[in-house]
Backbone as CSV, one residue per row, in Angstrom:
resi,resn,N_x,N_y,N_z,CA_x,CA_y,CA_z,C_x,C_y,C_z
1,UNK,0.849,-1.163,0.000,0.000,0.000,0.000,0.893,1.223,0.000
2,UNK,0.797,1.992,-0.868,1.639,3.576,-0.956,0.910,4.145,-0.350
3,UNK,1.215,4.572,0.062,0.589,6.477,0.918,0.811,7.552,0.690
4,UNK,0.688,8.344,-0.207,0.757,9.530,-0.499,0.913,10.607,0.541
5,UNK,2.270,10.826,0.815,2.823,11.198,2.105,3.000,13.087,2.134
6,UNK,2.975,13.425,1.149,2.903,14.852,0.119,1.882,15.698,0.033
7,UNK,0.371,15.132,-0.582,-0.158,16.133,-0.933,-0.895,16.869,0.686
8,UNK,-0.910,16.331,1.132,-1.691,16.635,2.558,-0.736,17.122,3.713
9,UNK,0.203,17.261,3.198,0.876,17.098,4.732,1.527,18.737,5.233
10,UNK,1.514,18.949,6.511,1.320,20.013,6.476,2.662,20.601,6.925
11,UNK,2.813,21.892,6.004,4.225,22.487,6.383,5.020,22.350,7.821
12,UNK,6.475,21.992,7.461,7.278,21.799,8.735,7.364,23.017,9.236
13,UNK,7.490,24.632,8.484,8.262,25.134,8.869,6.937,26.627,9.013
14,UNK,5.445,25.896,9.020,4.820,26.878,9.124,4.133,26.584,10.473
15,UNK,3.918,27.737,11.410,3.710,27.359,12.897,2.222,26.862,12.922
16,UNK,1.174,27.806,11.237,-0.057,27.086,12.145,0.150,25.495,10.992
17,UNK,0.609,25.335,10.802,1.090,23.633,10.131,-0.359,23.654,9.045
18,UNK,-0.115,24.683,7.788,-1.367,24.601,7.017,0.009,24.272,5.408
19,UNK,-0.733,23.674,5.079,-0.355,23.017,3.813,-0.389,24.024,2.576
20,UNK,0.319,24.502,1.590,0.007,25.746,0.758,1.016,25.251,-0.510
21,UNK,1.694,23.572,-0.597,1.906,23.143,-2.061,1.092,23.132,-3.095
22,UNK,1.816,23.597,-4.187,0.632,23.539,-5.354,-0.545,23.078,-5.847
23,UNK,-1.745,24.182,-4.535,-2.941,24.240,-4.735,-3.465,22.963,-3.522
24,UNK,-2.463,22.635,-3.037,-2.866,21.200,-2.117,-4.163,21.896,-1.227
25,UNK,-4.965,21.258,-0.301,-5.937,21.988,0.287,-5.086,22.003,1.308
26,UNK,-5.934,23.475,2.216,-4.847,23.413,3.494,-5.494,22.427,4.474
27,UNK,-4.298,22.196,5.543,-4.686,21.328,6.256,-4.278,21.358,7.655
28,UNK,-4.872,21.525,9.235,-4.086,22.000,10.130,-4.546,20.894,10.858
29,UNK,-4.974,19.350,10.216,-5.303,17.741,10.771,-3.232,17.655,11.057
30,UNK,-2.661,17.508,11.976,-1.744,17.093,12.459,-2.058,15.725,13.195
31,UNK,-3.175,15.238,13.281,-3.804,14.060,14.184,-3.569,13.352,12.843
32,UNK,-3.713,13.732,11.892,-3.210,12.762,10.334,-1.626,12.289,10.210
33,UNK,-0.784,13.256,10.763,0.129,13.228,10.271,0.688,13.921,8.586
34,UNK,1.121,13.028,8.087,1.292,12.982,6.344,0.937,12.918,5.691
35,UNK,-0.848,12.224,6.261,-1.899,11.739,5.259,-3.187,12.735,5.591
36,UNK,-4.069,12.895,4.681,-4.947,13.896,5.096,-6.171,12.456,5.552
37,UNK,-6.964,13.253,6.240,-8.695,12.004,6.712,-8.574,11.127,5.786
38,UNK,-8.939,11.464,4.306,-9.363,10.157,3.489,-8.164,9.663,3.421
39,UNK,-7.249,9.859,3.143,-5.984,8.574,3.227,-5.759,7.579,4.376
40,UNK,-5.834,8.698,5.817,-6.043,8.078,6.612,-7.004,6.998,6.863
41,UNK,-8.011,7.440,6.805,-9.181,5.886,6.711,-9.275,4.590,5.674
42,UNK,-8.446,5.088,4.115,-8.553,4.299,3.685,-7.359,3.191,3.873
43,UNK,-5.833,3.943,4.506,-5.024,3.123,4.648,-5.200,2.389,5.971
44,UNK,-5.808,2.743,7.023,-6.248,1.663,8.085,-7.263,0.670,7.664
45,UNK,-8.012,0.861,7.233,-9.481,0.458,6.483,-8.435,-1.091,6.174
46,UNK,-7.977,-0.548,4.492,-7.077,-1.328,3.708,-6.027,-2.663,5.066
47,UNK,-5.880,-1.882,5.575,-4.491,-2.770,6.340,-5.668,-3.983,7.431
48,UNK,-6.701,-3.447,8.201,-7.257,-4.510,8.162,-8.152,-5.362,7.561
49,UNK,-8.195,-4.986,6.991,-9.338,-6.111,5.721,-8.390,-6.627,5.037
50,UNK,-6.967,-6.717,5.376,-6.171,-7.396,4.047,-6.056,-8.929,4.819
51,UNK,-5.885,-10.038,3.910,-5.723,-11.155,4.024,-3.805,-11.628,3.689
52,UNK,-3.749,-10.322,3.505,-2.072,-10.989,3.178,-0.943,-11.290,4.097
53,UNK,-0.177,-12.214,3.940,0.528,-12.602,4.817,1.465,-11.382,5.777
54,UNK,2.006,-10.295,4.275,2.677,-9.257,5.239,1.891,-8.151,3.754
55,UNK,2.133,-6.844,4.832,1.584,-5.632,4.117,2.354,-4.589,3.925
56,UNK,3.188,-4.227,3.089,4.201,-3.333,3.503,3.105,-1.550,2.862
57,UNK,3.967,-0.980,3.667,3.283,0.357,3.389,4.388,1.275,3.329
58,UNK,4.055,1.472,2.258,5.339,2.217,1.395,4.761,4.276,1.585
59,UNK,5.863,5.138,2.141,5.579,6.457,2.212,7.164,7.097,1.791
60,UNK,7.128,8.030,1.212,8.730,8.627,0.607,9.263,9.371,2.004
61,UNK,8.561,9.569,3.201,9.093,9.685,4.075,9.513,9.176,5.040
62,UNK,10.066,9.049,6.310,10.953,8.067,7.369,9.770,7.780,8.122
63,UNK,9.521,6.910,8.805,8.471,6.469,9.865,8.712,7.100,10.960
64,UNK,10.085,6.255,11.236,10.545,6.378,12.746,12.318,6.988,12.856
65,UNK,12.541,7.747,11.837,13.784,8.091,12.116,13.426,9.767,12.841
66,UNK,14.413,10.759,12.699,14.376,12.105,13.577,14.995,13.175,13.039
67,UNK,14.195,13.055,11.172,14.147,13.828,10.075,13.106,14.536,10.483
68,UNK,12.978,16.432,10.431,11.997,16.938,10.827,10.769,16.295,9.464
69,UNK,11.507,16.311,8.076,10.741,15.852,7.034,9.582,14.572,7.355
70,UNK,9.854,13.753,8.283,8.961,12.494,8.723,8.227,12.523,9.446
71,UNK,7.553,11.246,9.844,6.984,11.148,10.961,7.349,11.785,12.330
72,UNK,8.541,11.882,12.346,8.531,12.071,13.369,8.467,13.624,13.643
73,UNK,8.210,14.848,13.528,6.770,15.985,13.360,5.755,15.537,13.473
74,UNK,5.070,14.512,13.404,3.477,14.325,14.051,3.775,12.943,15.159
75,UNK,4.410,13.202,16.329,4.511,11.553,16.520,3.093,11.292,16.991
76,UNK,2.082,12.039,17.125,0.646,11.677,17.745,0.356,10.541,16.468
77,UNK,0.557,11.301,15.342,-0.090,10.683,14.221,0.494,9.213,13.790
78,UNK,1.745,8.983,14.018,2.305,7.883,14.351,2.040,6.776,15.451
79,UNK,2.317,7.576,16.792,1.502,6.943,17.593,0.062,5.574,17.463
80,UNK,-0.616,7.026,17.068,-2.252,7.041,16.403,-2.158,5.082,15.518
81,UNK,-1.273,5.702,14.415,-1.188,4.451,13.380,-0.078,3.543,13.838
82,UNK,0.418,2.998,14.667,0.461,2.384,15.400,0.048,1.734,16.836
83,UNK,-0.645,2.570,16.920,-1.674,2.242,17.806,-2.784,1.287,17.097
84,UNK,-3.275,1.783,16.288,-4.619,1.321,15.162,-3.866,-0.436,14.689
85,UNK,-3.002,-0.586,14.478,-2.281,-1.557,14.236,-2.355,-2.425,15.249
86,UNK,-2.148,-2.158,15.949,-2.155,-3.518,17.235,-3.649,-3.025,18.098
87,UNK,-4.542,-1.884,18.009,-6.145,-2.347,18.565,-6.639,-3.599,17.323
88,UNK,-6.493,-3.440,16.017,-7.197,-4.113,15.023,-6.449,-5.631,14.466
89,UNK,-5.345,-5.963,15.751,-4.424,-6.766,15.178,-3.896,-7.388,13.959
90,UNK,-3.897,-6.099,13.491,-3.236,-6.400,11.834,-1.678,-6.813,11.810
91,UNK,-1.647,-8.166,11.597,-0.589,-9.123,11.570,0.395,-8.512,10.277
92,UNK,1.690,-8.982,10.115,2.670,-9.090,9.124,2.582,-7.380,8.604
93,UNK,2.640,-6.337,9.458,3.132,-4.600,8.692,4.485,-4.791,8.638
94,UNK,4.949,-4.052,7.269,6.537,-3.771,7.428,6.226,-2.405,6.637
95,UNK,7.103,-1.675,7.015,7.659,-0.213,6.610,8.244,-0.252,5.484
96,UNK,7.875,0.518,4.832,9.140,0.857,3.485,8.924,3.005,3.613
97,UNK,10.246,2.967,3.504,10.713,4.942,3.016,12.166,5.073,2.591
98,UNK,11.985,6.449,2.557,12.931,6.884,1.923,13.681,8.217,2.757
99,UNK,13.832,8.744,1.354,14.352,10.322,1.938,15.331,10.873,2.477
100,UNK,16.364,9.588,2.597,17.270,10.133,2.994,18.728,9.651,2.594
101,UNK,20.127,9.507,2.420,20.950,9.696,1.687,22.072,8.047,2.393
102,UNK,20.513,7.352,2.448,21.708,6.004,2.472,20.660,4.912,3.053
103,UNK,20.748,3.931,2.818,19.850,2.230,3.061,19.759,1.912,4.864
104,UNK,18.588,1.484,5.393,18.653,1.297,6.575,17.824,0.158,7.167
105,UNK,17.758,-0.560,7.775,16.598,-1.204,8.328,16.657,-0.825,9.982
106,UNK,15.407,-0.957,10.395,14.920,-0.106,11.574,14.402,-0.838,11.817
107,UNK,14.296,-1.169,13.332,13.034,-2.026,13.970,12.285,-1.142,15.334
108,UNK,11.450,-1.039,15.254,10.667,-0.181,16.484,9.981,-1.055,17.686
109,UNK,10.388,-0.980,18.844,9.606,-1.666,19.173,8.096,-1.252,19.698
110,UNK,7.113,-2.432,20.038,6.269,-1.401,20.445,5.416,-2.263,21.571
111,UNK,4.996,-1.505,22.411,4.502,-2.080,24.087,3.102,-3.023,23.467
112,UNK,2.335,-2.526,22.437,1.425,-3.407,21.875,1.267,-3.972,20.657
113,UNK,2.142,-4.934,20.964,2.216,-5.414,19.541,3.577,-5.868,18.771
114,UNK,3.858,-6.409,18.088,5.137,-7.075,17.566,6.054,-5.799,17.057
115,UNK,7.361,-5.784,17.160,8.391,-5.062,16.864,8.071,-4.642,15.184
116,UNK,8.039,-3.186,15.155,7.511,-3.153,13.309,9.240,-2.816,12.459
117,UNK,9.200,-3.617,11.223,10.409,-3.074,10.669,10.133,-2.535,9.781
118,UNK,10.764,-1.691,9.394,11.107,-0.244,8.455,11.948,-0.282,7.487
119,UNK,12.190,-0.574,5.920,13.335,-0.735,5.541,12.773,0.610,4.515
120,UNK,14.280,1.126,4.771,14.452,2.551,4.418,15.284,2.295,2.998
121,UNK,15.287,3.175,1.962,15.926,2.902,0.446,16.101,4.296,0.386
122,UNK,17.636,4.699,-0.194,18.429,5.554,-0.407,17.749,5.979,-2.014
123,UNK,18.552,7.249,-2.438,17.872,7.276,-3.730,18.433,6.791,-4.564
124,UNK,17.725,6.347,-6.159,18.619,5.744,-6.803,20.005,6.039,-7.546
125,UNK,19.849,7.249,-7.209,21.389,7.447,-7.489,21.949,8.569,-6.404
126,UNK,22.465,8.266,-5.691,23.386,8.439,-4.348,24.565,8.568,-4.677
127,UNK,25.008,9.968,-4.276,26.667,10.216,-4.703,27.610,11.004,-2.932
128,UNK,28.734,11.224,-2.620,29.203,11.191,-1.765,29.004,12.661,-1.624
129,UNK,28.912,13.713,-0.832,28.838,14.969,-1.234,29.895,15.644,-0.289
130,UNK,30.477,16.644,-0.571,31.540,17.503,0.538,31.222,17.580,1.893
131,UNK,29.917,18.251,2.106,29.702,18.027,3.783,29.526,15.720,4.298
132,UNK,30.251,15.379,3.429,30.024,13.248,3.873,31.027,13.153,3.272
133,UNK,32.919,13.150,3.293,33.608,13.255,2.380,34.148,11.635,2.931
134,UNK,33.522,11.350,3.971,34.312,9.782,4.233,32.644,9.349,4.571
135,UNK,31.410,9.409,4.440,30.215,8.567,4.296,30.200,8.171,5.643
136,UNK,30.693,8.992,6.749,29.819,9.055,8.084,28.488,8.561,8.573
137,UNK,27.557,8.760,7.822,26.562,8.795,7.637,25.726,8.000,8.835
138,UNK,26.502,6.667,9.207,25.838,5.570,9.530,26.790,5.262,10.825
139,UNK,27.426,5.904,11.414,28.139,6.501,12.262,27.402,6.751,13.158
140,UNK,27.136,6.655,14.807,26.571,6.945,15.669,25.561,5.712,16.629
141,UNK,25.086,5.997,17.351,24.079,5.531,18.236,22.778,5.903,18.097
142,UNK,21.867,4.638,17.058,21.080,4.852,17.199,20.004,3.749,17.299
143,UNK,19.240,3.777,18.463,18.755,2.324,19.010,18.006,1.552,18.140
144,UNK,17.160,2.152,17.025,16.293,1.777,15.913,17.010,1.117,14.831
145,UNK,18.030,1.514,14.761,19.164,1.032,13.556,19.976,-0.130,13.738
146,UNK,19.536,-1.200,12.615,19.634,-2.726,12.504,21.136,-3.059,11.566
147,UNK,20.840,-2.058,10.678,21.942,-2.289,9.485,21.924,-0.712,8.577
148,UNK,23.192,-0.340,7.860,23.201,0.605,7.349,24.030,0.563,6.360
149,UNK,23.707,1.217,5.142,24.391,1.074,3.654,24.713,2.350,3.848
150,UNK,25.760,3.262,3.676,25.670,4.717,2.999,25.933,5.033,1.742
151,UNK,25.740,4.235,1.270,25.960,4.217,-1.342,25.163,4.042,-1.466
152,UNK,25.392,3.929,-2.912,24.078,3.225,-3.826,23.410,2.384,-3.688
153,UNK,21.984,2.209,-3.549,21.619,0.771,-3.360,20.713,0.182,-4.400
């Protein structure tokens, strides 16, 4: 399931968090997160009525990393959809995003419900840039982080 993580989502850098991309409607639902109401309902909707073994839900932004660009700016809304996930016990979710400048897998854990993983994809063409002149990138402490590529993937 993709999620259209874009047209709804509401400016990082505007305080009342209203949405003003090309012609997008505004939007000051932060209880959405990334997704406006109807996405929201249809991607919970979708995730439990599915019969499939696993469901990945694909968004061009990070779930659970601490990019202002992601989830993590609405963690209610995250919360929220993870929460909704383990009231409706929707078995087999995995994460898919992006957005950011190297390959990752992430595991979250969560007090209700099975550990969710996240596999994050670099863009397809990834080059080393002056401020990463040795690919640092993947360098540090960070408890969510399973494995890390910083190239091409």
């Amino acid at each position: 399931m993709l999620a259209d993580c874009r047209y709804y989502r509401p400016r990082i850098d505007d305080p009342e968090r209203r949405c003003t991309l090309d012609g997008a409607p505004a939007s000051v639902d932060t209880a959405s997160g990334l997704l406006g109401a109807p996405q929201w309902s249809w991607l919970v909707d979708a995730l439990a009525t599915s019969t499939a073994p696993f469901k990945i839900v694909g968004c061009g932004s990070l779930f659970t990393g601490s990019s202002l660009d992601s989830w993590q700016s609405f963690p209610a809304a995250r919360d929220r959809l993870f929460a909704e996930l383990a009231a409706k016990k929707v078995p087999g979710v995995v994460l898919a995003s992006g957005d950011i400048h190297r390959s990752e897998i992430r595991v979250t854990p969560r007090a209700n419900g099975y550990p969710l993983t996240e596999l994050v994809s670099s863009p397809m063409a990834q080059y080393p840039v002056a401020s990463e002149p040795g690919r640092t990138v993947c360098n540090g402490a960070d408890p969510l982080r399973r494995f890390c590529y910083p190239w091409d993937s």
